[in-house]
C-alpha positions as CSV (number, residue, x, y, z in Angstrom):
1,X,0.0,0.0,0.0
2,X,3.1,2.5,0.2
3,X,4.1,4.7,-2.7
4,X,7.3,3.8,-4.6
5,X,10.4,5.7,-6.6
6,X,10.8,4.2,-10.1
7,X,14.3,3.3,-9.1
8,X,12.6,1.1,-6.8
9,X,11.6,-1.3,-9.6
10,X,15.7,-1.7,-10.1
11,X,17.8,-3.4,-7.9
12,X,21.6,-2.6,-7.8
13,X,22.6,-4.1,-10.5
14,X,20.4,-2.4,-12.4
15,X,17.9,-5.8,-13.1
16,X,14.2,-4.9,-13.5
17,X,12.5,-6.6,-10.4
18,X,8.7,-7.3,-12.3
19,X,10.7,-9.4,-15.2
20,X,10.5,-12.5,-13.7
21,X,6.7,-11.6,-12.7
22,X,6.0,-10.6,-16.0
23,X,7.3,-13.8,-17.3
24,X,5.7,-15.7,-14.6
25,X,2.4,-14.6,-15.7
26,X,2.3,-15.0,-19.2
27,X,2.6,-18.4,-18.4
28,X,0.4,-18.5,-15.7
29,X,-2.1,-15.9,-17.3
30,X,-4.8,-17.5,-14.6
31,X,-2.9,-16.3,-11.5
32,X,-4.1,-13.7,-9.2
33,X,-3.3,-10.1,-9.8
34,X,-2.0,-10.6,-13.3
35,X,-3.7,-7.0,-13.7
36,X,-1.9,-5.3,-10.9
37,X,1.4,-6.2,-12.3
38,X,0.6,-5.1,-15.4
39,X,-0.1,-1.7,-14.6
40,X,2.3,-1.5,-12.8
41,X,4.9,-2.3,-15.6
42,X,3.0,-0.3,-18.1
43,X,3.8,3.0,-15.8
44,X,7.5,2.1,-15.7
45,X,7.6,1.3,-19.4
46,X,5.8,5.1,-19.5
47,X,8.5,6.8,-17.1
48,X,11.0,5.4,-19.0
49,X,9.5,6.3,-22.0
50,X,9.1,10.0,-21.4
51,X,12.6,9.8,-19.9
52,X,14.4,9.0,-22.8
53,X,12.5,11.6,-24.5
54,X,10.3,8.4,-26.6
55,X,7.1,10.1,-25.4
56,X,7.5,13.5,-26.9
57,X,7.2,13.2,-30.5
58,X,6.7,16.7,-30.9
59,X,8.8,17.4,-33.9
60,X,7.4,17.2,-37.6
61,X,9.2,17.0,-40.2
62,X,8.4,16.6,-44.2
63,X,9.8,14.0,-45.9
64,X,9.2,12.5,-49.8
65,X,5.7,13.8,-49.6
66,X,4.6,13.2,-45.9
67,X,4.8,14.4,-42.5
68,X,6.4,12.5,-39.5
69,X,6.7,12.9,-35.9
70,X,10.1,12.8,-34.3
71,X,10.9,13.3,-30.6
72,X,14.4,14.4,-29.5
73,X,16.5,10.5,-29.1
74,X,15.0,9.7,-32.3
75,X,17.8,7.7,-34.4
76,X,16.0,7.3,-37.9
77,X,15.5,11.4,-38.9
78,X,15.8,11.4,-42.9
79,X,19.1,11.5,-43.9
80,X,18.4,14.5,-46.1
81,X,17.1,16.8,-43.2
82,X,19.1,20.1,-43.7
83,X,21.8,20.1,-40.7
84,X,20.1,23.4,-39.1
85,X,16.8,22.0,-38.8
86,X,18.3,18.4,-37.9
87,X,20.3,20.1,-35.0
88,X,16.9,22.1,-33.9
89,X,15.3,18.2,-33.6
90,X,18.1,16.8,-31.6
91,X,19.6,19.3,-29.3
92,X,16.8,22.0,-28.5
93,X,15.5,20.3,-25.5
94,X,19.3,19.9,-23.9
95,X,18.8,24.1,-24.2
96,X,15.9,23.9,-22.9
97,X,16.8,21.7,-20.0
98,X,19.6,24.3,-19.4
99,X,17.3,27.5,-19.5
100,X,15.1,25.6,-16.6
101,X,18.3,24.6,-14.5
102,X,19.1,28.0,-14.5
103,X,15.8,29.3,-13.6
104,X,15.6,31.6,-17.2
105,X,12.0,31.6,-17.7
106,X,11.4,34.3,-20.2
107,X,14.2,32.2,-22.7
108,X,12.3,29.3,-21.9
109,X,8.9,30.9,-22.7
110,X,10.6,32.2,-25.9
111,X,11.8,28.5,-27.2
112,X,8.6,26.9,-26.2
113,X,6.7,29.9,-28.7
114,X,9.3,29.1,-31.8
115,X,8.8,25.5,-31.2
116,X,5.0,26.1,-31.1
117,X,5.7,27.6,-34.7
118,X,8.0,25.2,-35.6
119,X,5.2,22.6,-34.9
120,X,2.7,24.7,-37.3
121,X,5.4,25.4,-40.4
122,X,6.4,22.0,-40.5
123,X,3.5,19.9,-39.2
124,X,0.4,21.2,-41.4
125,X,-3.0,19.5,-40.8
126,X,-1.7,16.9,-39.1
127,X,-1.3,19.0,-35.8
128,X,-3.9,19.0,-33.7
129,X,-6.3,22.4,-33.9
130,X,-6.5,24.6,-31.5
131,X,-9.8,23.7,-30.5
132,X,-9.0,20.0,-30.1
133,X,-6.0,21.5,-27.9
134,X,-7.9,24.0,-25.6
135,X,-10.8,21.1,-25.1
136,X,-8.1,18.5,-24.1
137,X,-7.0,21.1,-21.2
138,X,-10.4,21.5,-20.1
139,X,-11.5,18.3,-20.2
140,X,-8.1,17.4,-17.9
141,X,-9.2,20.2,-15.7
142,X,-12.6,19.2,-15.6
143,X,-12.6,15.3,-14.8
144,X,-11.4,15.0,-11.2
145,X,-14.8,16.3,-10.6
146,X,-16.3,13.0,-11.8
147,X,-15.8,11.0,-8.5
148,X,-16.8,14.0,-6.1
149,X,-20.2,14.0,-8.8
150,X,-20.7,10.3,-8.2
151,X,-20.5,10.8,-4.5
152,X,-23.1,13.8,-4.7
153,X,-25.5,11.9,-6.6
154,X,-25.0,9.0,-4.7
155,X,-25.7,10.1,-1.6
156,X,-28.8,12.4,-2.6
157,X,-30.2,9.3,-4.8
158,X,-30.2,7.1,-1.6
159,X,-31.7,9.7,0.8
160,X,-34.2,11.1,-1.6
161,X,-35.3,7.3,-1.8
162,X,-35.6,6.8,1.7
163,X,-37.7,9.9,1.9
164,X,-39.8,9.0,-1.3
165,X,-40.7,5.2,0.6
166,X,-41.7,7.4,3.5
167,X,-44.1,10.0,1.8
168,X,-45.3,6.9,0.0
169,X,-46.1,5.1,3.2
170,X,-47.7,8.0,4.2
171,X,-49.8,8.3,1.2
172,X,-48.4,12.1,1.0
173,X,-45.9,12.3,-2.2
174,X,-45.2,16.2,-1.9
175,X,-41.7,18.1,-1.3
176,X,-41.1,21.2,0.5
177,X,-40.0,23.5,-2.4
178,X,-36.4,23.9,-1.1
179,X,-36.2,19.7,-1.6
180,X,-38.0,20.2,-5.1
181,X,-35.5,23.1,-6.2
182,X,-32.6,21.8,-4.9
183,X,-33.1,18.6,-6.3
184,X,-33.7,19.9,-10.1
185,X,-30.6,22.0,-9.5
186,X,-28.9,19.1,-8.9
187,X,-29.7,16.9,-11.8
188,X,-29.8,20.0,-14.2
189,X,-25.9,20.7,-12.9
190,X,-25.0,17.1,-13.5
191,X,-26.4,16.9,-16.9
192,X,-24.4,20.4,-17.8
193,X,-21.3,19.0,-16.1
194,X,-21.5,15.4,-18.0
195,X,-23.1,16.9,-21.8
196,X,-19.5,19.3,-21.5
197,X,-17.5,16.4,-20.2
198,X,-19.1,14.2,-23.5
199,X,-18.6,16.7,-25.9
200,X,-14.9,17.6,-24.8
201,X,-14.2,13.7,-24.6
202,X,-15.5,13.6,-28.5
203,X,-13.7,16.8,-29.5
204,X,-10.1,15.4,-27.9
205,X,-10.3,11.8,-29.7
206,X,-12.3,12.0,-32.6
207,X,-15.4,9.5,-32.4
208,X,-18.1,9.0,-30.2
209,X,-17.2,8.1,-26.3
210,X,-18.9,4.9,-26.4
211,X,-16.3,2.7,-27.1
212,X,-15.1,1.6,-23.4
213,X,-16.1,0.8,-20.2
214,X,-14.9,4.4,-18.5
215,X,-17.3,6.3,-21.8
216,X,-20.3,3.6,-21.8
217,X,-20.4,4.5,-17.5
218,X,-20.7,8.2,-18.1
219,X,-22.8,7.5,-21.1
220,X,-25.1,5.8,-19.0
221,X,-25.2,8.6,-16.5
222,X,-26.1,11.0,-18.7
223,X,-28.9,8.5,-20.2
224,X,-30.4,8.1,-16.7
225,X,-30.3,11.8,-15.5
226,X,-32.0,12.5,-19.3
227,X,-34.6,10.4,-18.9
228,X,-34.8,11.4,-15.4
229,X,-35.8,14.9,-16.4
230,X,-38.2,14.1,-18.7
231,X,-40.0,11.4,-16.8
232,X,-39.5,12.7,-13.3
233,X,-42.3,15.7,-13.6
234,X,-44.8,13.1,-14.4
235,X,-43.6,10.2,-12.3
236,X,-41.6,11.5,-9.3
237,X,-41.0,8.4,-7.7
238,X,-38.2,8.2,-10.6
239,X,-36.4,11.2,-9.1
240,X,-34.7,9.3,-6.6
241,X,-33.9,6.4,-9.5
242,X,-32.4,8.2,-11.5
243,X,-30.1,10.1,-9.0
244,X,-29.0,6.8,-7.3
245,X,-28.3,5.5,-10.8
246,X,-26.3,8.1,-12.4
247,X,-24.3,8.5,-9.0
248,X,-23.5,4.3,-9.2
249,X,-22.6,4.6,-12.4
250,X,-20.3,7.4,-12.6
251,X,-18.6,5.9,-9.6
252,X,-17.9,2.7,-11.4
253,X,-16.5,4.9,-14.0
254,X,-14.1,6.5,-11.1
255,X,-13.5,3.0,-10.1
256,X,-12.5,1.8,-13.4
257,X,-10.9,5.1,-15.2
258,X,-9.1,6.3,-12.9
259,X,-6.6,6.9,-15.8
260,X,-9.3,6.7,-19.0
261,X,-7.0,6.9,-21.9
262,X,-7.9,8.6,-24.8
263,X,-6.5,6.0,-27.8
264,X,-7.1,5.6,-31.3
265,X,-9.9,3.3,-31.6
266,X,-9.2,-0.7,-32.9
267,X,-10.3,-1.7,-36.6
268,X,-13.1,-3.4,-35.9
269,X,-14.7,-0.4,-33.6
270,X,-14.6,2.0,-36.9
271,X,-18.1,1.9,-37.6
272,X,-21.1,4.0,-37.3
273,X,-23.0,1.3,-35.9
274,X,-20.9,1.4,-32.4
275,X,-22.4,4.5,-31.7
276,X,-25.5,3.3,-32.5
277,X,-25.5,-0.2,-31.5
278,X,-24.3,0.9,-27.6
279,X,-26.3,4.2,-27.4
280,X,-29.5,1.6,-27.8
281,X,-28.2,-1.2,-25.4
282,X,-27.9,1.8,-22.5
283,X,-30.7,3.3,-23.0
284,X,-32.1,-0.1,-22.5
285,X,-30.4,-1.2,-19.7
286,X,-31.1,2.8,-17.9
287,X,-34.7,1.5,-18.0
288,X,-34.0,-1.8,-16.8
289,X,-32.3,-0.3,-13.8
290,X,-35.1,2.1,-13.3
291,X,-38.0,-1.3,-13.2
292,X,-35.1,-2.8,-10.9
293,X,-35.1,0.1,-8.3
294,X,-39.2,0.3,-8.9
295,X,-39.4,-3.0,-7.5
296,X,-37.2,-2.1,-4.4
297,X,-39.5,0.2,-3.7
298,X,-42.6,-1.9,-4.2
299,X,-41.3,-4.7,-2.3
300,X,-40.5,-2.3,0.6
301,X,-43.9,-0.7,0.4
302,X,-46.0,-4.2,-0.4
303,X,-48.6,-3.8,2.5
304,X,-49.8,-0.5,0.9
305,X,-51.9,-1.9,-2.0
306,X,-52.4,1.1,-3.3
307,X,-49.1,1.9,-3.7
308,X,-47.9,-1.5,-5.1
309,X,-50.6,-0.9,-7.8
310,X,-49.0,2.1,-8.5
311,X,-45.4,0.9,-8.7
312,X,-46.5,-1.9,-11.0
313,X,-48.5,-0.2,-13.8
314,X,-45.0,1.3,-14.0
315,X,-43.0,-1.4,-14.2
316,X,-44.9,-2.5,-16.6
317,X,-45.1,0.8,-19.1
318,X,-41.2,0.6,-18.6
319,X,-41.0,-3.3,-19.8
320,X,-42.2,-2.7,-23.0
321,X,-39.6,-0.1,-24.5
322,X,-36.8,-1.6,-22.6
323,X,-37.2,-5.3,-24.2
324,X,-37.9,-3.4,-27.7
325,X,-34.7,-0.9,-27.2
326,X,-32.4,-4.8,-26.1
327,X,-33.8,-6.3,-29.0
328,X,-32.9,-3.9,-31.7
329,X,-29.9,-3.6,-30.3
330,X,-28.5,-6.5,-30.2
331,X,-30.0,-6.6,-34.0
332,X,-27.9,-3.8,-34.9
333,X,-25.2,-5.6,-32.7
334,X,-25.5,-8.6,-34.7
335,X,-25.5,-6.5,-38.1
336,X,-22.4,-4.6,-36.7
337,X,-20.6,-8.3,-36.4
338,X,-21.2,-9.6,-40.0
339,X,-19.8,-6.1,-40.9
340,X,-16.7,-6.9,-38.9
341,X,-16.0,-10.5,-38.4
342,X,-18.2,-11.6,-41.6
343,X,-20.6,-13.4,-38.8
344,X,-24.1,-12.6,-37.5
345,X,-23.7,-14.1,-34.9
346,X,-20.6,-16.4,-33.3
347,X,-22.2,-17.3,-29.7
348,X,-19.5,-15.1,-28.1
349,X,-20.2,-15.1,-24.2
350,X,-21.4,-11.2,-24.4
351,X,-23.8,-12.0,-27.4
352,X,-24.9,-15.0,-25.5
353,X,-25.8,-13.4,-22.2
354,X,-27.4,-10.7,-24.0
355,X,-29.7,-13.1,-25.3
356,X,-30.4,-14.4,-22.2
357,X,-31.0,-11.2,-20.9
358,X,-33.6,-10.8,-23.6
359,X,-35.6,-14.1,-23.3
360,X,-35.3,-13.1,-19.2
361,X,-37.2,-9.8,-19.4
362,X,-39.7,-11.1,-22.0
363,X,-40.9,-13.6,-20.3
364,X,-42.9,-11.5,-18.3
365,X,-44.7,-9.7,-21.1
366,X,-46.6,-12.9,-21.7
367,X,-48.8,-12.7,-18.3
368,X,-51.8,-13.9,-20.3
369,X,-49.9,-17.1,-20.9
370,X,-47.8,-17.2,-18.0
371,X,-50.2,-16.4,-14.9
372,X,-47.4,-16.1,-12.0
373,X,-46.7,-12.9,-13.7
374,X,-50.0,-11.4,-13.0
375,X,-49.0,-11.6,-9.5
376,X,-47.8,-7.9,-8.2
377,X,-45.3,-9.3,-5.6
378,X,-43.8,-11.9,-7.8
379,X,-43.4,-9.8,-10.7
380,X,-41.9,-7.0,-8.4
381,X,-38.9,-10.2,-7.3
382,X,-38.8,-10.9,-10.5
383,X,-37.7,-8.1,-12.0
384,X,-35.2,-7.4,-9.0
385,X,-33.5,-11.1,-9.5
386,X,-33.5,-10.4,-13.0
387,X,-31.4,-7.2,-13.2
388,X,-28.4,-9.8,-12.1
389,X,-28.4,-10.9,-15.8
390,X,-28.0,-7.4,-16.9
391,X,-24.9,-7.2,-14.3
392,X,-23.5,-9.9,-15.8
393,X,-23.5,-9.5,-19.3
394,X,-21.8,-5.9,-18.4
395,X,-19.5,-6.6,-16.3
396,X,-19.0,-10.2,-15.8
397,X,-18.7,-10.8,-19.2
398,X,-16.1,-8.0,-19.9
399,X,-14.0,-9.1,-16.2
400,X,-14.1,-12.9,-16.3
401,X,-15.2,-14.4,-19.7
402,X,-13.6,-12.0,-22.2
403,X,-14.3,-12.9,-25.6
404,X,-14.4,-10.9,-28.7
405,X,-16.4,-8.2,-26.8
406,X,-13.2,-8.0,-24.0
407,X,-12.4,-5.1,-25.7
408,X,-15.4,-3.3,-23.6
């Protein structure tokens, strides 16, 4: 649990301590905290990296027609760079290193402007514009804020819910108008703070955030919380759903992006239909968590009758668009594969849960045929039992089964 230097990972003879690990495990991929140790030798191979100077490629130069990025060790500059502009490559950072040793800030300021010109002469189109370079500060400057978010919602999710199963019990569903503004300022903030954070994120890489488990979290926030504020007016028992939602979900997205990389995206996840295929399957699963929470609160509340009747005519209205929106997505999920792998469908462990996840929450849209679904109480554990298939084709799928989908 203590902090360690990078020198650390070096005894004195200069061996790398993890090696043996390293080659341990890729033997023994099934070991215990294989992922650990390869973080952790991922951030030494990144210190090193920047050390040596690998990291900063910051140097284009034209060559036979195109543009490449050098950074200041590199060995392979084209042999017919001019000898002034070769010299620039390789030995402006040792000056620069010199103007910060001795504390010469304005110089520095001054090299750091040429090289900023440099970068714009000799680079073209291929350096990034100046919008994509302001958003990617902002977003940096903006995204710490995501776990202190998931906390807020959190914690106003689980205490609005408590106080929404006590009006209920009551038979009194009205808020004092602080409660009622504070709450909309709330969810209104959140869905400013996560639409900028979503729009920044796509500036900065280039295609829709939807394409990891980090952007499919906040995407799903920012689902809930929508659908929270155009549902909650009519149905305000949602209110408290939606904030408990959004909150859990951003703080997986803490959990699990602590350090979200913004990468170019694999082959197969160049296509239009991502962005479709996984905006459909969250909206989906948004109102499967909403029918999941409905049911805590039905099941809570089950000796009021009046309530329970309530609760269900909700579940219900939510069943209906949430096993439409699973289907056609995993319809364009399965068009999406025979794009990609030439396959409709390959019974890969996420495809196959999904479909079980389907046939789960279908079942109980057939109460005619099927009577123990006409039963309030046993629909309301149904549909709370159920919500574990959801969890598993998530995250137990992308954590323990991998897959083609591991990627996710």
């Amino acid at each position: 649990g203590q902090r360690v230097s990078y020198l650390q990972f070096f005894d004195i003879q200069g061996n790398y301590r993890l090696e043996a690990l390293l080659d341990n495990y890729i033997q023994h991929p099934d070991q215990p905290g294989r992922k650990a140790l390869f973080e952790a030798h991922e951030k030494c191979q990144v210190i090193q990296r920047l050390g040596l100077g690998e990291s900063l490629a910051i140097f284009p130069v034209q060559s036979h027609g195109r543009i490449a990025w050098y950074h200041p060790a590199s060995t392979d500059l084209p042999a017919e760079m001019p000898l002034d502009q070769w010299t620039f490559v390789r030995k402006s950072f040792n000056y620069l290193s010199e103007l910060v040793i001795m504390q010469q800030w304005d110089e520095a300021q001054d090299f750091l402007v040429k090289l900023r010109h440099y970068q714009l002469k000799e680079g073209g189109e291929s350096c990034p514009s100046a919008v994509r370079f302001r958003s990617e500060i902002y977003y940096n400057q903006l995204s710490p804020f995501i776990g202190l978010l998931a906390k807020i919602l959190a914690t106003v999710g689980i205490l609005l819910f408590i106080w929404t199963a006590y009006q209920l019990s009551v038979g009194r569903l009205v808020d004092p108008p602080l409660v009622k503004w504070s709450i909309w300022i709330i969810i209104y903030g959140s869905m400013l703070y996560l639409t900028l954070m979503v729009i920044l994120r796509w500036i900065v890489s280039g295609y829709v955030p939807l394409s990891n488990g980090f952007e499919t979290m906040q995407a799903l926030a920012w689902i809930v919380l929508l659908l929270t504020t155009l549902t909650g007016r009519k149905h305000r028992v949602l209110i408290p759903f939606g904030l408990l939602m959004g909150g859990l979900s951003l703080l997986v997205a803490s959990f699990g992006g602590s350090n979200p990389q913004i990468t170019p995206l694999m082959p197969v996840l160049h296509s239009p239909l991502l962005s479709i295929h996984v905006l459909v399957i969250m909206i989906a699963y948004s109102l499967l968590a909403f029918m999941m929470l409905n049911s805590c609160m039905a099941l809570i509340l089950s000796r009021r009758s009046a309530v329970g009747t309530h609760l269900e005519a909700l579940s219900r209205l939510l069943l209906y668009p949430a096993v439409a929106l699973l289907a056609i997505g995993i319809f364009i999920g399965a068009v999406w594969a025979n794009v990609s792998w030439g396959r409709y469908w390959s019974w890969d462990p996420k495809e196959v849960w999904a479909l079980i996840t389907l046939i789960i929450y279908a079942l109980p849209l057939h109460c005619e045929s099927l009577r123990c679904f006409r039963s309030q109480r046993f629909l309301h554990i149904y549909l709370l039992i159920a919500f574990v298939s959801v969890l598993v084709t998530y995250f137990g799928v992308n954590f323990f089964l991998g897959g083609m989908h591991s990627y996710a």
